[in-house]
N, C-alpha and C positions, 0 to 999 in steps of 0.2 A: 568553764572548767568541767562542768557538771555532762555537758554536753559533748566534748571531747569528748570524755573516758565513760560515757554509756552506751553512745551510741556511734562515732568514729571507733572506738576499741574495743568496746564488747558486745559489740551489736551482734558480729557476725559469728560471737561463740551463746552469745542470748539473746534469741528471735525476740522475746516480748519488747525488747531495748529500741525497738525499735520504734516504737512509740517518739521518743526522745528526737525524733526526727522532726517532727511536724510543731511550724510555728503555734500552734495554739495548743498544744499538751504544753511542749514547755513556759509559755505568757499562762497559763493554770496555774500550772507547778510556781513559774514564778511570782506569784498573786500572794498567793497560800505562805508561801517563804517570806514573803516584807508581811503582811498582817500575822503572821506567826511571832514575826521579829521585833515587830513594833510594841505587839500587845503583854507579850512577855518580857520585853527589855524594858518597857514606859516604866513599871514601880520602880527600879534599881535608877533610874536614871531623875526620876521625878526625886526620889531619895537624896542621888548626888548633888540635886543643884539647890534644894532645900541646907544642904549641910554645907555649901558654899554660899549659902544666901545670895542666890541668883535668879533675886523676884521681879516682876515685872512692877515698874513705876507709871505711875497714870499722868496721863495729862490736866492740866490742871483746869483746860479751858473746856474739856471731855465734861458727859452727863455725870451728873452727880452719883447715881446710882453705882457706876463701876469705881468709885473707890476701895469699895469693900474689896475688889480684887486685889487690891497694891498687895504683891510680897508673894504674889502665884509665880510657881517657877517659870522662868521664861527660857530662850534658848533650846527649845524643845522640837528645835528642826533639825538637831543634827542627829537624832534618833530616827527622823523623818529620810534626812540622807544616808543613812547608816545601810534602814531596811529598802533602800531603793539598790543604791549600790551592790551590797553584797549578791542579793537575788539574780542583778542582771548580769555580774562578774560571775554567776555560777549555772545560767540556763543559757545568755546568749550564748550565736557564736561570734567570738572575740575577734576574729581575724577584717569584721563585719566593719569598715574607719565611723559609720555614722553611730553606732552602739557607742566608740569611744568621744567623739562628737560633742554629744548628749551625756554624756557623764564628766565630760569636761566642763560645758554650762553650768550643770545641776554644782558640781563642787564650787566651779569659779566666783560664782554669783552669790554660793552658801558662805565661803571667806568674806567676799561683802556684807553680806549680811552677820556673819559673826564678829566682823571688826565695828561694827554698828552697833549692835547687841553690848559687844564688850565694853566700849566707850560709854552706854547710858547705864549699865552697873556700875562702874566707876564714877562717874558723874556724880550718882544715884539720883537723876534726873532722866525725863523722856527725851532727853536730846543727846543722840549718837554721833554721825559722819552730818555734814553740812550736805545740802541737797548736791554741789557743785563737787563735791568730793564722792560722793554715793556716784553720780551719773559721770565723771571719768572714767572710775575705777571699772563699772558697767559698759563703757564707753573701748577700755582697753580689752577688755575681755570680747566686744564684738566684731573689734578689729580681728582679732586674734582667729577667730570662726569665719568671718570672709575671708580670710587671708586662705585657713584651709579648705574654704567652698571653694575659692579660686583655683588651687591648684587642682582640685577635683574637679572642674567644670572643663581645664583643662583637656584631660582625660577620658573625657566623656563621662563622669561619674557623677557628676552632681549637674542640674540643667535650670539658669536663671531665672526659666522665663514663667510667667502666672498661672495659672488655673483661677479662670473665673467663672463665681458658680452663675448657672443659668446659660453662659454660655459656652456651648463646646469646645469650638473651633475657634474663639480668644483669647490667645495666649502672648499678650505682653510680653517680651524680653527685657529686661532691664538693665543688659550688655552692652554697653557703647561699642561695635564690633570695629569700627573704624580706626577706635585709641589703640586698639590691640597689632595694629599695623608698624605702631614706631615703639621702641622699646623706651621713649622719652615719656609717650604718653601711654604707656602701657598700663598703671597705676589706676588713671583716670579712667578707665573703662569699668572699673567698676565700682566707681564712685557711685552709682545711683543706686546699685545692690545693694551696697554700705550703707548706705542712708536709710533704704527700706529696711534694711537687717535690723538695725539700729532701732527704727521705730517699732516695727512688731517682736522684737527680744526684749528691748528694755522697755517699753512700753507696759509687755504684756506681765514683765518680771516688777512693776510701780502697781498697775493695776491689783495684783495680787496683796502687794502690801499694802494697800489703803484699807481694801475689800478685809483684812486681818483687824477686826475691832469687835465682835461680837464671837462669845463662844460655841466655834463648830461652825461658823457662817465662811470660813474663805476654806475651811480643810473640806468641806460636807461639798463645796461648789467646786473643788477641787477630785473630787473622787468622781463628780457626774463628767467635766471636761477632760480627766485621762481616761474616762470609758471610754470617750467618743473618741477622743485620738488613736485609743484602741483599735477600737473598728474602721478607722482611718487607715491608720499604720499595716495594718491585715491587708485591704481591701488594696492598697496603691501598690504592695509589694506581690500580693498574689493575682496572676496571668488571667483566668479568666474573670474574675471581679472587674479587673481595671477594665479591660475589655469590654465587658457587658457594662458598666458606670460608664463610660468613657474618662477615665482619668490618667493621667501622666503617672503609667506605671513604671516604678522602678523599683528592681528585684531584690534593691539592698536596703531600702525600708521596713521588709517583712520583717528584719531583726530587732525593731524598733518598738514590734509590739509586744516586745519580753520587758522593754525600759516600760512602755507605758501600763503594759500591765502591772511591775511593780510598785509604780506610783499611784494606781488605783489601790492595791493591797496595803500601803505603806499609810495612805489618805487615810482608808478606810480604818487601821490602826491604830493612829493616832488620833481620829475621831474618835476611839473608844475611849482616851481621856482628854480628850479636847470639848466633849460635848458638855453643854450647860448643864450644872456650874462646873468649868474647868478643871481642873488639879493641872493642868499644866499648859504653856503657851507655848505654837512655835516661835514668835520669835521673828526679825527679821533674816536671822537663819535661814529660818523655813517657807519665808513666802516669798523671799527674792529667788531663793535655789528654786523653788516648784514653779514658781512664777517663769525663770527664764530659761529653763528647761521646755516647759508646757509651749512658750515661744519658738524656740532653737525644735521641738518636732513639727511644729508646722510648719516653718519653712523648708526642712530634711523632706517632710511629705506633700510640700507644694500645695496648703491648707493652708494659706497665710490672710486669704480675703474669708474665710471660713471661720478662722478663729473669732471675729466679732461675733458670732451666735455660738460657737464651742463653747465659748469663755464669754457669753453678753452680759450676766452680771458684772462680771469682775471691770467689764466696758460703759457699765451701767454708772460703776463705783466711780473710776476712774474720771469721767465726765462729768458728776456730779461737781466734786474738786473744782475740775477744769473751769465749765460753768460759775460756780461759786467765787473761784477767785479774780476772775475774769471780770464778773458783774461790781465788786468790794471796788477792783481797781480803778474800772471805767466809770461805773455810778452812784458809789459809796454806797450800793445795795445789794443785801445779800438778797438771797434767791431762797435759799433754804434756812430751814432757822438751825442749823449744823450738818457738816459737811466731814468727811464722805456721808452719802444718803442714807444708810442704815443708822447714824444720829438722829438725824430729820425727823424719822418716822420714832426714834425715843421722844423727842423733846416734842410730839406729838401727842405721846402718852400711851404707846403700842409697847407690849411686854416683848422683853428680847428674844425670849421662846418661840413669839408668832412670827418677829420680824424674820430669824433663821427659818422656819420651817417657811415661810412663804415663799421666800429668797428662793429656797433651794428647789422650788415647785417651778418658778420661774427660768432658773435656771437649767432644769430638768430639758421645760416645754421648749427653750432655743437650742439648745443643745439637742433635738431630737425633732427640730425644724434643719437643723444644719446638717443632720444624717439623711433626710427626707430631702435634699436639695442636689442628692451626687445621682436621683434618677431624674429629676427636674431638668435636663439639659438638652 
């Protein structure tokens, strides 16, 4: 919006407007707008959900220590999608299909997790949507994004095939191009697309919500992974980067780094009252939305084998579980003595302050091994 009427309308009667042109004043401007948004809207909103007693309930089989939390407001992602939203509805530009994309994710995945959320206040138990109910619903919503990759890829607008790091000139297709010959099997051509969608969206949008159990530990790892998609999303859509990188550039990315810039401003935010001790949780609101959002850009930027160092905590989290549940089932032994990992390391006897700040150090150091990989090729 903001972008039309500065610099399409009055640019050319106000030279400085022209500023307003270039993807990185506006991904600024837009940064500054969600952390403005978030930090000044958090007390009015921590208020409302305090006055509808809308506090977070603890698990029962959780360290002891965090019970003292039970009754922090939770659902304090939709302040998270509030300040991502508006910022990129007012600096992108709109006409841009992957801007709207990406804020289809971010809401689609945020109703999930709010119908989640809403079921375990009513409960007044930690138990929301059933796992088989959560991954449908995650399930239609991915359909829903191949369905629009496809018709773009059509086009020439969106391009299936990989970027792998370390190597150049290996780029996977994941386009059955044969199916696409009969209009019977047309469908099935991009079944294998679907699948991988599937795995790194919802994958990455579970990962997040495991990684959400210590406070400031999934938003704090969340603001270091929409840097990097940052300078991703820059890098794939501007000409000579891609070029000098060798990456799979495509022009309509660049508008991507207004979204990911707000989710860095919005992180950052919300970490102002998210950090230890709390006054307020997102919520499955806010780690499934940021979570399959964060997924849904690195496929738009063709960063999808990338994301496991962008985001290796949250891959860290996420494996732990896996592991864990994996080891209970086949050898009636656990692996960790509590699961996701940042347990592990409480029922150890590591204070949660150390376990966050370490986390986020680690998370820093792959995240900044996965930037230092696009000259690696």
């Amino acid at each position: 919006m903001l972008y039309w009427l500065l610099y399409e309308q009055l640019y050319p009667a106000v030279s400085p407007f022209r500023v307003f042109r270039y993807v990185t004043s506006r991904a600024m401007f837009a940064s500054l707008t969600s952390l403005f948004l978030c930090i000044v809207l958090g007390p009015w909103l921590i208020n409302k959900l305090r006055e509808f007693q809308i506090g977070q309930h603890i698990r029962e089989d959780g360290p002891k220590s965090h019970q003292k939390k039970a009754g922090t407001p939770t659902m304090g992602g939709v302040l998270i999608i509030i300040s991502i939203v508006l910022p990129t509805l007012l600096w992108a530009d709109l006409r841009q299909p992957y801007v709207w994309i990406c804020l289809f994710a971010l809401l689609s995945f945020g109703v999930i997790g709010f119908i989640d959320d809403y079921a375990k206040v009513t409960k007044k138990r930690n138990l929301g949507l059933t796992a088989r109910q959560k991954f449908a619903m995650q399930m239609g919503v991915a359909l829903v994004i191949t369905v629009a990759l496809g018709l773009m890829q059509t086009y020439s607008a969106y391009s299936t095939k990989l970027n792998v790091p370390f190597f150049k000139n290996l780029q996977p297709d994941l386009l059955i191009h044969a199916a696409l010959e009969n209009p019977w099997t047309y469908p099935l051509a991009f079944l294998p697309f679907f699948l991988f969608f599937v795995f790194v969206v919802v994958g990455s949008s579970n990962a997040v919500n495991i990684t959400d159990g210590l406070d400031g530990l999934a938003i704090g790892l969340m603001v270091i992974s929409a840097g990097a998609l940052t300078v991703l999303a820059y890098t794939s859509g501007h000409r000579d980067f891609a070029n000098y990188l060798g990456l799979a550039r495509n022009p309509r990315t660049a508008e991507l780094t207004i979204f990911c810039g707000s989710m860095v401003g919005a992180s950052l935010g919300f970490l102002w009252w998210n950090s230890h001790p709390a006054q307020i949780f997102m919520g499955d609101v806010g780690s499934l939305s940021l979570g399959g959002a964060m997924g849904v850009v690195a496929v738009l930027i063709k960063q999808e084998i990338l994301l496991i160092f962008i985001g290796g905590m949250f891959v860290v989290e996420m494996m732990s579980v896996i592991l864990q549940v994996g080891s209970y089932k086949l050898r009636k032994k656990r692996i960790f003595k509590m699961a996701p990992i940042h347990h592990h390391f409480e029922a150890l006897g590591w204070q949660e302050s150390k376990i966050i700040a370490r986390f986020w150090i680690i998370g820093l150091v792959l995240a900044l091994f996965a930037l230092t990989t696009l000259k690696l090729r």
